[in-house]
N, C-alpha and C positions, 0 to 999 in steps of 0.2 A: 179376741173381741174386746170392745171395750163401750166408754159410754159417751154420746155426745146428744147436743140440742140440735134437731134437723127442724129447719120451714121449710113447708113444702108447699106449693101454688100447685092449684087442680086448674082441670083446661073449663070446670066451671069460674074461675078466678076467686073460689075460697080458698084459704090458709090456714093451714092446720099448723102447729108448733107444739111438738112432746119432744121428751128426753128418749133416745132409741140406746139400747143397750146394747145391740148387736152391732156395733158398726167394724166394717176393719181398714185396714190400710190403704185397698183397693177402694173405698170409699173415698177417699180423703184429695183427689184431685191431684194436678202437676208440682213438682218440686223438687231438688235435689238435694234437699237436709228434710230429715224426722227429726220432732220436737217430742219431749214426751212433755205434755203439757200441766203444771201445778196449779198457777191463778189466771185468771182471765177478769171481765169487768164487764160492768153496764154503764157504758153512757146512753145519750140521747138516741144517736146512729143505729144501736144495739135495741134500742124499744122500737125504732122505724123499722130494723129488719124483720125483730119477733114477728110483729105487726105484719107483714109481709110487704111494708107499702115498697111501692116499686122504684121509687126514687134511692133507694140505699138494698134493697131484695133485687140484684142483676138477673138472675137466674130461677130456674123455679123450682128447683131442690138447694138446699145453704145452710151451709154450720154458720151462725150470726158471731160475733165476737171481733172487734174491730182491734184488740188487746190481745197478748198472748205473753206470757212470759213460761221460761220450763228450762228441760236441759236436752240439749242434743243429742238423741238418740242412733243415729245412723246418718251417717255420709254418703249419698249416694256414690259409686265405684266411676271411676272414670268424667267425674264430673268437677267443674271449678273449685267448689269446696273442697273435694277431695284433694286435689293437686294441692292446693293451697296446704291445708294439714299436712299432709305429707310432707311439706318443707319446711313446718315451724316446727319452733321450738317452746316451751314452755313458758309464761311469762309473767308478770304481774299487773293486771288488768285494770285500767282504767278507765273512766270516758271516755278520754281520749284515742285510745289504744284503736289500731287496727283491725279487722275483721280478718287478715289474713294466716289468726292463727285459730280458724275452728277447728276444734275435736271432740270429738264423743265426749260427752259427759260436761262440756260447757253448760252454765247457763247462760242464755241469751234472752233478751225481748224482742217483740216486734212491735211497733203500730203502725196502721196505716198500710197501704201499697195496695191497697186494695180487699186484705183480707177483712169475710165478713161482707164482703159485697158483690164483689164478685170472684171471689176463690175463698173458699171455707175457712171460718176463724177457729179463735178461742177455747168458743164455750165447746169446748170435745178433750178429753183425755188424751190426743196424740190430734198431731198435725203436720202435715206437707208441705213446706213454702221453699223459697228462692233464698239460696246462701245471701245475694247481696243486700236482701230485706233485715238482714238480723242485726242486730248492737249488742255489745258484750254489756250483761249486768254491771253497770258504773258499779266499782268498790268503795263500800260501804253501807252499798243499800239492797235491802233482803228483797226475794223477789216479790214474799206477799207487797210490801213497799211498792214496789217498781209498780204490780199491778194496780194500787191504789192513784199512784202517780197517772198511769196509762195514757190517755189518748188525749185526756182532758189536761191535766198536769204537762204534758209534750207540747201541746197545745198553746198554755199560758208562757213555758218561757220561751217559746216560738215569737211570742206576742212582746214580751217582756223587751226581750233581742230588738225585736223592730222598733222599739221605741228609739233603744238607749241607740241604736245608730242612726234614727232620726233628729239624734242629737239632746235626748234627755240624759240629763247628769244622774250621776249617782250620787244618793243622799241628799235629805232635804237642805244642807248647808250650799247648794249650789242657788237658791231661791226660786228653782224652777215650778214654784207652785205643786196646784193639787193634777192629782191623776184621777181620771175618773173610771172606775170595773163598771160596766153595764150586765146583767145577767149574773150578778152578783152571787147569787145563792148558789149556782147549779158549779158542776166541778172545775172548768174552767177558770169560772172567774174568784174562786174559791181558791184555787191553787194560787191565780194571777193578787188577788188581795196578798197572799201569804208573802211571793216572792217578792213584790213592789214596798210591802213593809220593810220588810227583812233588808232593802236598800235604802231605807231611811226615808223613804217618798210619803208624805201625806195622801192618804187613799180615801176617796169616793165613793161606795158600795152605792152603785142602785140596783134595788130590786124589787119586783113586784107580789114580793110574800110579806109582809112589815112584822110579821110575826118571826120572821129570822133575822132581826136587827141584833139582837145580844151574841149571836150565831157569829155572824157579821164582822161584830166590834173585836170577838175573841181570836178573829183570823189576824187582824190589826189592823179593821178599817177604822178610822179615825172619824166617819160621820157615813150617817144610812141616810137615802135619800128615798123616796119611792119613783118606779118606774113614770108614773103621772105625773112627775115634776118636770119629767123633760119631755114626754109625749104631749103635752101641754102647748110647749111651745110652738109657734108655728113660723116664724119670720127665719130665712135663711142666713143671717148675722144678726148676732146676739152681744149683749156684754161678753167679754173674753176671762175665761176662765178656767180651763184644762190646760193643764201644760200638756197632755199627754190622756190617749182612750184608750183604754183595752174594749172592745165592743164584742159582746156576745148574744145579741139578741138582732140587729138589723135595724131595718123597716124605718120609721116613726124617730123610733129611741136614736139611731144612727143619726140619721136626717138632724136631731136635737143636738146631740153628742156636737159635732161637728158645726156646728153653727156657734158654738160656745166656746171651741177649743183657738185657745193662743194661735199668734202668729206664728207660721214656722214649723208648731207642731205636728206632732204625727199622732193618726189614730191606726189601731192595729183593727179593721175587720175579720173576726176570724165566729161568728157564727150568723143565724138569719132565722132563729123560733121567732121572731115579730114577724118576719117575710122579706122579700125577697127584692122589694119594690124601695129603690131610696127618694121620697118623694124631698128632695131639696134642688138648689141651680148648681150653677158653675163657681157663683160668686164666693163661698170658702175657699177654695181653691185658687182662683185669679187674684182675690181682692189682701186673702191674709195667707197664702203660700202653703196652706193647710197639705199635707201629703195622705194619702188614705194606700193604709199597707195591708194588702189582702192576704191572708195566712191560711197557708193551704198544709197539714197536717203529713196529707196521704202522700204526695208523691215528693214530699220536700228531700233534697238532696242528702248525700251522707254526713257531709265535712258539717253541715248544717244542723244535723242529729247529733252526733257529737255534741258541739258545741253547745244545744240545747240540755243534754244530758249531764254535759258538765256543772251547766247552771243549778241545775236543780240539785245534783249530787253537790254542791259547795254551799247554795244558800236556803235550800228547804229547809225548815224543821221538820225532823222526821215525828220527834212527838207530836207535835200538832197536827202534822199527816195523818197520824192512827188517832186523835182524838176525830176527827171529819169522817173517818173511815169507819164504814158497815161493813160485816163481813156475811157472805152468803153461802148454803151449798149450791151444784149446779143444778140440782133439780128445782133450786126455788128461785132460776135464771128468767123465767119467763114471766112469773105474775112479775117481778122486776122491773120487767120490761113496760111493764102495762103500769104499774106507778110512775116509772119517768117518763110517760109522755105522758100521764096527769099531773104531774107535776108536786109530787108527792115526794120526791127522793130529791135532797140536799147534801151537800158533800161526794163522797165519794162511796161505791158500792164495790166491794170485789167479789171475786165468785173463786171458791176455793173448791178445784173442778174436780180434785180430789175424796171430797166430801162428798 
């Protein structure tokens, strides 16, 4: 037996969410690899599930945890993993590297593919999923690391990726202006500041805490804006001014972003806490060639994970990563979860499921 966080939905449509100590194996759902699980995280996703809300809670029993990192405990017998191990050979691992040589005792991560939402995550001591969901821990970086990094961090240089082949240079010496983080504070765009520095880019933080401007500046934004400087705006072509958005809020702030951003440019949408609703026209997009690149986390391809992980494995600071980073046990997974969707929790939170 072991220990995981269950929600559970009654057929009265309350939700209950405690730490269950008995859980086993047969608990744990479909999958042909056991993980024995270390860190796991709290994002946004992760206080919707606690939460039980049903937009991210599929089902009405759920290990929530949208993260997972750990080492591979068992192969299921006769199954593609297995085949696969059985014909590797030992290697030296990188982002890059192949999945086609799991064995026992790998570490691996996961984000996305649905764990946590609708098939059981993270926050639980062992876990079930699908050989093709896994990526080898990038060399170099620990797994608490990785877990820090998580969903949100995968997310940013998801984002990051979309720019620069929308054709944003690297480094400010290309004069491609400023870049604007929307949702600045929360992990996302937290990671996204870090990386867009680290390539030399003049960076934009807006956020709507003003009390995390020094926060901010220490990631290497170069100027804090507040979110009411672009919800303000209301005309659909503005003076041009983003070379480039990373957007993590939606709604309002998006509708602004994009009315401001250069010809040409690309904004990455990759979240929607303002909503859901882009109350702008066509005219961005007809008039200045604006492209809006939707980033989708959960079911983004392999070659594309990779590539993401390489990013982050080549230009993170990892100190700075641990300076952003809280560390939790799994049993104080929950109230967690009820700070980040008040909006309490900045940076990045791991859950040492261990503990």
């Amino acid at each position: 037996m072991f220990r995981s966080i269950f929600v559970t939905r009654a057929e009265d449509k309350s939700v209950h969410a405690a730490l269950r100590e008995n859980t086993t194996d047969d608990d744990l759902g479909p999958g042909d690899v056991l993980i024995d699980v270390t860190w796991s995280g709290i994002n946004y996703k992760d206080g919707m599930a606690l939460a039980g809300d049903r937009g991210v809670m599929r089902t009405n029993e759920l290990i929530p945890g949208i993260d997972l990192v750990g080492t591979i405990a068992q192969i299921g017998a006769g199954t593609r993993a297995d085949s696969l191990a059985a014909d590797s050979a030992p290697d030296d691992r990188s982002p890059e590297a192949d999945a086609a040589g799991l064995r026992v005792g790998d570490a691996v991560l996961l984000n996305g593919w649905g764990i946590g939402e609708t098939h059981n995550g993270g926050l639980s001591e062992r876990a079930r999923v699908d050989s093709d969901w896994l990526v080898p821990l990038p060399k170099g970086i620990s797994p608490r690391r990785a877990a820090a990094i998580g969903t949100a961090g995968f997310t940013a240089a998801l984002s990051v990726l979309a720019l620069e082949r929308g054709g944003l240079g690297r480094g400010a010496a290309d004069g491609s202006g400023e870049v604007l983080v929307t949702g600045a504070s929360g992990g996302v765009g937290s990671i996204a500041i870090a990386l867009l520095a680290a390539a030399g880019h003049r960076v934009v933080a807006s956020s709507g805490r003003p009390e995390h401007r020094d926060y901010l500046l220490s990631l290497g934004a170069s100027e804090v804006i507040g979110r009411d400087e672009l919800e303000s705006a209301g005309r659909p072509l503005q003076s041009q001014r983003w070379a480039g958005v990373i957007d993590g809020v939606g709604g309002q702030t998006l509708a602004a972003a994009l009315a401001q951003t250069q010809y040409g440019a690309t904004v990455a949408a990759c979240g929607m806490v303002g909503g859901v609703e882009l109350p702008t026209t066509v005219l961005p997009f007809i008039l200045r060639g604006i492209h809006l690149s939707g980033i989708n986390s959960v079911e983004c391809p392999r070659e594309l994970r990779l590539a993401a992980w390489g990013r982050l494995a080549r230009d993170l600071d990892l100190d700075l990563l641990d300076s952003l980073t809280t560390e939790i046990p799994l049993a104080d997974a929950i109230t967690a979860g009820e700070q980040i969707l008040a909006g309490k929790l900045h940076g990045r939170t791991v859950v040492n499921v261990r503990a």
